[in-house]
C-alpha positions in Angstrom: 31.9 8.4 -20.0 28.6 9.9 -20.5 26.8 6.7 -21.8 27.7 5.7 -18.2 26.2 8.6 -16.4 22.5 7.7 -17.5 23.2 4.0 -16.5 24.3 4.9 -13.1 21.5 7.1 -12.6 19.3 4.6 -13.8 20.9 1.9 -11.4 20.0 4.4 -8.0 16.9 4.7 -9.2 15.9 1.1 -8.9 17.4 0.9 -5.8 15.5 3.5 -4.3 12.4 1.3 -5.8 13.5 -1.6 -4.2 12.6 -0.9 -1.0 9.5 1.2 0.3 9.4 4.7 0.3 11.1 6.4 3.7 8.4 8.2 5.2 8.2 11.0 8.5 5.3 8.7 10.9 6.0 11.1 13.6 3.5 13.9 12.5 0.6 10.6 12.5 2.0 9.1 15.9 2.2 12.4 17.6 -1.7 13.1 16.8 -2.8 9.2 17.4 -1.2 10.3 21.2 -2.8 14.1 21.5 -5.9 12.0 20.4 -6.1 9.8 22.8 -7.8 6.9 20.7 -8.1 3.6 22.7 -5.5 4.7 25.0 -3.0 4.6 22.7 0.4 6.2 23.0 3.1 7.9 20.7 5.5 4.9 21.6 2.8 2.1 20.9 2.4 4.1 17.5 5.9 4.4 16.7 6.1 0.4 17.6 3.3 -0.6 14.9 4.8 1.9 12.4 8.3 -0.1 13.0 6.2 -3.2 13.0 5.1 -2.4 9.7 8.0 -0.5 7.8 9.8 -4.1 8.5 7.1 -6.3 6.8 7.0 -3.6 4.0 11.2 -3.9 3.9 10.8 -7.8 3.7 7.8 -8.0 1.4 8.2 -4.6 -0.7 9.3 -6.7 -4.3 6.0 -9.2 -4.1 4.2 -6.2 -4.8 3.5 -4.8 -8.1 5.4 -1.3 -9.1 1.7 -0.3 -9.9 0.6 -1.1 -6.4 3.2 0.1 -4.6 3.0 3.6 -6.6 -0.6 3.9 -5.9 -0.5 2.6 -2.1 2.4 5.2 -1.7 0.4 7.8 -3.3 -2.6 7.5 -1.2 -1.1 7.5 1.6 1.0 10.2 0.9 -2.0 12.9 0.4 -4.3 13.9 2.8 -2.4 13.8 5.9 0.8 12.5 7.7 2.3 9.4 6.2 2.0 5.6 7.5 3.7 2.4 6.9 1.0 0.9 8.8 -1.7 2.7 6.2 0.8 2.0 3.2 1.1 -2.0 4.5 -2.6 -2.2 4.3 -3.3 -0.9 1.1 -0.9 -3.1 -0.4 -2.0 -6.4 1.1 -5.5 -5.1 0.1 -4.4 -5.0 -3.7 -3.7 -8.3 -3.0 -6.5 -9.4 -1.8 -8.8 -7.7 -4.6 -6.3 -9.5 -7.6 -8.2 -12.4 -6.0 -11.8 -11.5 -6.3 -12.8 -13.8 -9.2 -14.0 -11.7 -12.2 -17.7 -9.8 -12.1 -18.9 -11.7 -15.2 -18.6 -15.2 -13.1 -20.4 -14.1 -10.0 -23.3 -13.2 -12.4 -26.3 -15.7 -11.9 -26.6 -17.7 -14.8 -29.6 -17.2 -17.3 -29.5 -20.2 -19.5 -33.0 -21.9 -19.4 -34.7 -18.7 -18.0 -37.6 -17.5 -19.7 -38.5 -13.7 -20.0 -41.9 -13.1 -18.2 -44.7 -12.1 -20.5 -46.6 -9.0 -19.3 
């Protein structure tokens, strides 16, 4: 019986990794409102966080457990939490896997001659 405890424990905890993290936008939508940026209200906040939370819920496994540990992170410190913030950090990840390696983008030297001073 308790070899099984552990494993069930274990089991709830990849669940809970399964799907993004459940976060509290309100704090974020209620400022964006009080702000007054672009005109934008507490409701079209709430709709873009909603927006987002459901491309995170469809998408959340494509992502690395790396990325989506440090894209939760980040957007966990500093200030109120955002799906919309933790969406774009992840597809940024993605993005950057794609930049070809800094040693190609080097110009080549072969057949360059050093000046002489």
């Amino acid at each position: 019986m308790m070899a099984l405890v552990p494993l069930l424990l274990g089991a709830q905890l990849v669940l809970v990794a399964d799907r993004p993290p459940v976060l509290n936008t309100e704090p974020s939508c209620a400022a964006a409102a009080i702000s007054g940026v672009d005109g934008r209200s507490k409701q079209s906040c709430l709709d873009d966080e909603t927006t987002a939370k459901n491309s995170l819920t469809d998408h959340w496994r494509t992502y690395s457990t790396a990325q989506q540990s440090r894209c939760t992170d980040l957007v966990s410190m500093g200030g109120p939490p955002s799906y919309v913030e933790l969406l774009t950090c992840l597809e940024m990840a993605e993005q950057a896997k794609k930049i070809p390696d800094s040693e190609a983008l080097k110009p080549s030297t072969a057949g360059i001659k050093p000046a002489i001073r």
